[in-house]
C-alpha positions in Angstrom: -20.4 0.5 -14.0 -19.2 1.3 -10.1 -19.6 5.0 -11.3 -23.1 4.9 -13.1 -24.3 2.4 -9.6 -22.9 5.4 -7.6 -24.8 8.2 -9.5 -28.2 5.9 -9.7 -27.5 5.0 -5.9 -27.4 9.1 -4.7 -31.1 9.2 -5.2 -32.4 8.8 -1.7 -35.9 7.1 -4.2 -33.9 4.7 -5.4 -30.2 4.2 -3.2 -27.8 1.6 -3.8 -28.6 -1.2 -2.1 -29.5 -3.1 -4.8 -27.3 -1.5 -7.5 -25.1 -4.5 -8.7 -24.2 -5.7 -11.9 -24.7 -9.1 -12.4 -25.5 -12.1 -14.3 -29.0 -11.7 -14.2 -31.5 -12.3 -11.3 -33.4 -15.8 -11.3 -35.1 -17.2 -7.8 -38.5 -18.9 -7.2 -40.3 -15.4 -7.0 -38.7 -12.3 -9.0 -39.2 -14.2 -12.2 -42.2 -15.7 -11.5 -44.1 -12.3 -10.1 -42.8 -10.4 -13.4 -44.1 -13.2 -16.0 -47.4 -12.8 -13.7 -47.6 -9.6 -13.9 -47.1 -9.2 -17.5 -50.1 -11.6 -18.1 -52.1 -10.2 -15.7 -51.4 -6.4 -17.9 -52.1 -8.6 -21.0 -55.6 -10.0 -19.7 -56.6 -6.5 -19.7 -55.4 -5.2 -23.0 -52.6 -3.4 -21.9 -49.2 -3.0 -23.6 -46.7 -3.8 -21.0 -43.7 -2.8 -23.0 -41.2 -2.1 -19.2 -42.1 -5.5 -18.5 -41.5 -7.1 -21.6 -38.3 -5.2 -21.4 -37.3 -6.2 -17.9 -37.9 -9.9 -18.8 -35.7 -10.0 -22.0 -33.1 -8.2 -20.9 -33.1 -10.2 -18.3 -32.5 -13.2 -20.5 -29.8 -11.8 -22.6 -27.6 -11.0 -19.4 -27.7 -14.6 -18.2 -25.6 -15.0 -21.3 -23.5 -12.5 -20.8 -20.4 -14.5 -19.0 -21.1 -17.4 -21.4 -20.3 -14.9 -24.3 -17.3 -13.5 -22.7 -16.0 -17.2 -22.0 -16.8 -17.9 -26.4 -15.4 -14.8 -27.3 -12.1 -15.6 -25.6 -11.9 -18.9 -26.5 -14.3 -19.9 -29.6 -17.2 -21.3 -30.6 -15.9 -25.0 -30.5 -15.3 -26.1 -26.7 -14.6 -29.1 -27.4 -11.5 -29.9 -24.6 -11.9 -26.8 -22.8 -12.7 -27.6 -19.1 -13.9 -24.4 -16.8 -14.1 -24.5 -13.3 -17.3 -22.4 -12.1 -18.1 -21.5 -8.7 -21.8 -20.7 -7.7 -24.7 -22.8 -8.7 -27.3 -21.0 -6.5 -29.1 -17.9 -8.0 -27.7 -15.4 -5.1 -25.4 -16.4 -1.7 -27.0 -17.8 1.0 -29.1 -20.3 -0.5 -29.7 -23.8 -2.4 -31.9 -22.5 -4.5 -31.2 -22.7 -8.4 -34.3 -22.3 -9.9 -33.7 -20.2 -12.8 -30.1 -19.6 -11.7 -27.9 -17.5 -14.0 -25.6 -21.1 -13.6 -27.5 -23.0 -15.4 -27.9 -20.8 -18.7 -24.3 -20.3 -18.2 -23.3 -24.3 -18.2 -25.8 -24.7 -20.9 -24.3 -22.6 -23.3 -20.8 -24.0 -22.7 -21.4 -27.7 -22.7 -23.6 -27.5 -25.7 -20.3 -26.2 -27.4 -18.0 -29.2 -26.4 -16.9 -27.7 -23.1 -16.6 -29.6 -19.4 -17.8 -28.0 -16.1 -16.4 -28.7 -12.6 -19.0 -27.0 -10.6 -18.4 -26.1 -6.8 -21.7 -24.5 -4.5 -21.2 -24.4 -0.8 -24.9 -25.9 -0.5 -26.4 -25.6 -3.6 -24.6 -28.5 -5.4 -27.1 -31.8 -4.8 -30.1 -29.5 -6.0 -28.6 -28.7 -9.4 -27.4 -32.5 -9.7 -31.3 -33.8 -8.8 -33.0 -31.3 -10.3 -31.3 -29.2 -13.0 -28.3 -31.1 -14.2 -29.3 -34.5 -13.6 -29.1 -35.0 -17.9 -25.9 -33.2 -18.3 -23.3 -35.5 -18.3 -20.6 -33.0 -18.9 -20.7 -31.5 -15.4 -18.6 -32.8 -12.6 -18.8 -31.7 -8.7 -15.6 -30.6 -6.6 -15.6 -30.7 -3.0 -14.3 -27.6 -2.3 -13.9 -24.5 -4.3 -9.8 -25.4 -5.2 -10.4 -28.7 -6.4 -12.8 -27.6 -9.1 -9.4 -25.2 -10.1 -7.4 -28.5 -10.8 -6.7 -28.6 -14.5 -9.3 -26.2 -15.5 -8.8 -23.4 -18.7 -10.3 -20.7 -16.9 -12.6 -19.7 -13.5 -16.2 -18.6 -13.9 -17.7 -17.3 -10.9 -21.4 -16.9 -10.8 -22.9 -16.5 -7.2 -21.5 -13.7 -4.5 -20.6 -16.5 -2.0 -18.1 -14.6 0.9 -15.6 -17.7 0.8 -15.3 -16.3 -2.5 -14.0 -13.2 -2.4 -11.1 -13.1 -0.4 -9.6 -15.9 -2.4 -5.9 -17.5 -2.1 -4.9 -15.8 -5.9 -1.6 -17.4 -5.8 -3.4 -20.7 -5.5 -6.0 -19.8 -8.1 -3.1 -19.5 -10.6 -1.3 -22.8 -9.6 -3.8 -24.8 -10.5 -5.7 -23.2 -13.6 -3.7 -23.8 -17.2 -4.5 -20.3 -18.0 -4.5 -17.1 -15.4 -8.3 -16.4 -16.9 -11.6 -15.7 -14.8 -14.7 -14.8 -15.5 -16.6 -13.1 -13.0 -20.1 -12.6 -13.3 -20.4 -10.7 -9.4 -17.0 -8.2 -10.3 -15.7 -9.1 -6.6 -12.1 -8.5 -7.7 -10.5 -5.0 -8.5 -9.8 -5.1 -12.1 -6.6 -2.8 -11.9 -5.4 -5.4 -9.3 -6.2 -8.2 -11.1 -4.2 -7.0 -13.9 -1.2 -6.2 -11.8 -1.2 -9.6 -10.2 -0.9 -11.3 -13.4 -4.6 -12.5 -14.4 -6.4 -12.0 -17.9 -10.2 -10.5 -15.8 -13.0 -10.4 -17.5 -16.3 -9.2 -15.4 -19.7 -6.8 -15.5 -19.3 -3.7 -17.3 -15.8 -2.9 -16.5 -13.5 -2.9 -19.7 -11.5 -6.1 -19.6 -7.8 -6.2 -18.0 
């Protein structure tokens, strides 16, 4: 994926900037301005297939990581615990409307799994406003503690404090030497080498 972002990127139209794989965008606006858009195109009779496109794939890739996490581990969650870091939809932010986090925590919990969620500053918005009903979610205080116990890392938002992290620590405290990560911050060959089953974006698993 680093290679096709490259290739895409060398056109001075379009550059790189932007070029990331991910777990999908969400936000108050992106979202919002595209279902707009496509009704707008609908109230005059047009077709708008690339929008209809953009929107559904869209959807699907907020369920990418949640496939990768079933794949590895099964359909039935029940016991499995998963540390996730990153509520927000991007760094920077409190903002998790339409967050690629909460399709991700819906999918596990639904199967049987428990979520110990860590955001720098997004943490008492999801809890008030988007996980208030989910009573399979728990909060860590710093991004460590949510480690404690857990079956594997997910990692959803780019947050900087996450990606320089202490690995050694990392694989003290998880049962398994697993993470998921939806933002490919790590170097998978690296990964690999330093003893972790890595599982990101279009990158063939390690």
């Amino acid at each position: 994926i680093n290679k096709v972002r490259q290739g895409i990127g060398s056109d001075g139209r379009i550059g790189n900037k932007f070029l990331y794989a991910g777990p999908g965008f969400g936000g108050s606006c992106f979202p919002k301005d595209l279902r707009a858009l496509k009704k707008t195109a609908e109230d005059f009779g047009y077709d708008s297939q690339i929008l209809e496109a953009v929107i559904d794939v869209n959807e699907r890739q907020k369920k990418v990581v949640a496939k990768k996490v079933i794949t590895e581990f099964g359909e039935d969650l029940s016991g499995k615990v998963f540390a996730l870091w990153g509520l927000a939809f991007k760094r920077d932010t409190d903002d998790v409307r339409e967050s690629p986090a909460i399709d991700v925590i819906t999918e596990l919990t639904k199967r049987g799994a428990k979520i110990k969620a860590y955001d720098p500053q997004a943490m008492e918005e999801a809890k008030e406003y988007y996980l208030k009903d989910n009573a399979d979610v728990d909060y860590a205080g710093e991004m460590y503690s949510a480690l404690d116990g857990a079956d594997a890392l997910i990692i959803i938002t780019e947050w900087r404090e996450f990606e320089s992290p202490d690995f050694g620590e990392i694989k003290k405290k998880l049962k398994n030497p697993v993470i998921f990560d939806g933002r490919n911050l790590y170097n998978s060959e690296k990964m690999r080498k330093n003893g972790f089953k890595y599982f990101c974006i279009g990158v063939k698993n390690s």
